[in-house]
C-alpha positions in Angstrom: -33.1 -13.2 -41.9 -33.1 -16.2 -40.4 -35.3 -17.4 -37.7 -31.9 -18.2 -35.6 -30.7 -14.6 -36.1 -34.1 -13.0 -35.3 -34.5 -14.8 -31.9 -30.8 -13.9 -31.1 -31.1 -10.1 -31.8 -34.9 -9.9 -29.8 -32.7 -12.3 -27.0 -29.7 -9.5 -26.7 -32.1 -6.6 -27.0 -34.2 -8.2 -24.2 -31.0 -8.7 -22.4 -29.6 -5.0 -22.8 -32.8 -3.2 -22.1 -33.8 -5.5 -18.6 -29.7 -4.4 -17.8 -30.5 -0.9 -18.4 -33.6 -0.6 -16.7 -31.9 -2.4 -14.1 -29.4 -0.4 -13.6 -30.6 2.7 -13.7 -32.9 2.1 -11.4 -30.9 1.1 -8.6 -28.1 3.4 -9.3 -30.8 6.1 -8.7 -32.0 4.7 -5.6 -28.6 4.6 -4.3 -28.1 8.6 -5.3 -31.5 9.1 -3.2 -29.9 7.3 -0.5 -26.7 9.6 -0.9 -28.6 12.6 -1.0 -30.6 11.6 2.3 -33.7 11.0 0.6 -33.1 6.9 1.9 -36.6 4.6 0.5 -38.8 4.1 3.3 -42.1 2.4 2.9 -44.5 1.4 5.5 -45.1 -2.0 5.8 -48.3 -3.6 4.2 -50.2 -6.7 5.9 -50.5 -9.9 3.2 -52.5 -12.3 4.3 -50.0 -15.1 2.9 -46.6 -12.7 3.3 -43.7 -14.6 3.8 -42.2 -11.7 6.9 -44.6 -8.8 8.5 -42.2 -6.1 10.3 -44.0 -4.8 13.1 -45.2 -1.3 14.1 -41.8 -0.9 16.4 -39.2 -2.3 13.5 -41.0 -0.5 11.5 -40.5 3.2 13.9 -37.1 1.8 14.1 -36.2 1.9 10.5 -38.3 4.8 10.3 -35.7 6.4 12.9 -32.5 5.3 11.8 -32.9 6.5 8.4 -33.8 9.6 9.5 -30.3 9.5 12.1 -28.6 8.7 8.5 -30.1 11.4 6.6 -29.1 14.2 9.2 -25.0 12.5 9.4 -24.5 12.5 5.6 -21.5 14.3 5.0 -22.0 15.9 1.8 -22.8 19.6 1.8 -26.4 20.9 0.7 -25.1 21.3 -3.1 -23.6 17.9 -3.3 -27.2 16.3 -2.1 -28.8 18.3 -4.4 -26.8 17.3 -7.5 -27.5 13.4 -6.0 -31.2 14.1 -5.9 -31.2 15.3 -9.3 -29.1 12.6 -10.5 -31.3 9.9 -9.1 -34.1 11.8 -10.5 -32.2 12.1 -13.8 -31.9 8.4 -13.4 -35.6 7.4 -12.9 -36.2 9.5 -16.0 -33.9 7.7 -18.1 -35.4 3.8 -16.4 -38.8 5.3 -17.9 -37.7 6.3 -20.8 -35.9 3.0 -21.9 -39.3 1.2 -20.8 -41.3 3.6 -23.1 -39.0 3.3 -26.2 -39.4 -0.6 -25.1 -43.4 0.1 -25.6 -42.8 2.1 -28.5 -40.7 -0.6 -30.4 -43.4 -3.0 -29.5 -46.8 -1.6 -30.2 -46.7 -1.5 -34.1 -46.3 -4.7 -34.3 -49.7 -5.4 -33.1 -51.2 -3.7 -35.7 -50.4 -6.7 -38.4 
């Protein structure tokens, strides 16, 4: 195999699995956000951070993702089968990571 073909097929694989992980991962944050489960992470102070929300943008994101959680219009079932989706989805974003790992590590050995 040429040394063409070899960097082409690592290239594409690289390019499939960084889509896949991708993808996965934000389609299962958007089911969390569906089921009412919407990301919220407090704020951490950087020394050199570009933006530092405050403690009051912060309480206000904090409330109006909890106002969106309690309008979502999908019954109890229908949020459940998102949550397990998303988890489904996370699942599947570690696995493809882990088969990455696992097509990787042998190599080392040589």
């Amino acid at each position: 195999m040429s040394a063409v073909l070899q960097f082409l097929t690592v290239f594409a694989a690289s390019l499939i699995g960084a889509c896949v992980v991708v993808g996965f991962y934000a389609l299962g944050t958007r089911l969390l956000a569906v089921a009412g489960r919407a990301l919220f992470v407090e704020p951490a102070e950087f020394t050199d951070a570009i933006t530092v929300i405050t403690p009051e943008q912060a309480a206000k994101a904090q409330k109006k993702a909890e106002k969106a959680r309690r309008k979502s219009p999908l019954s109890d079932g229908r949020k459940r089968a998102a949550l397990t989706g998303a988890y489904a989805c996370f699942v599947l974003c570690g696995a493809a990571v882990l088969y990455g790992l696992y097509l990787i590590i042998p190599y080392f050995h040589h």
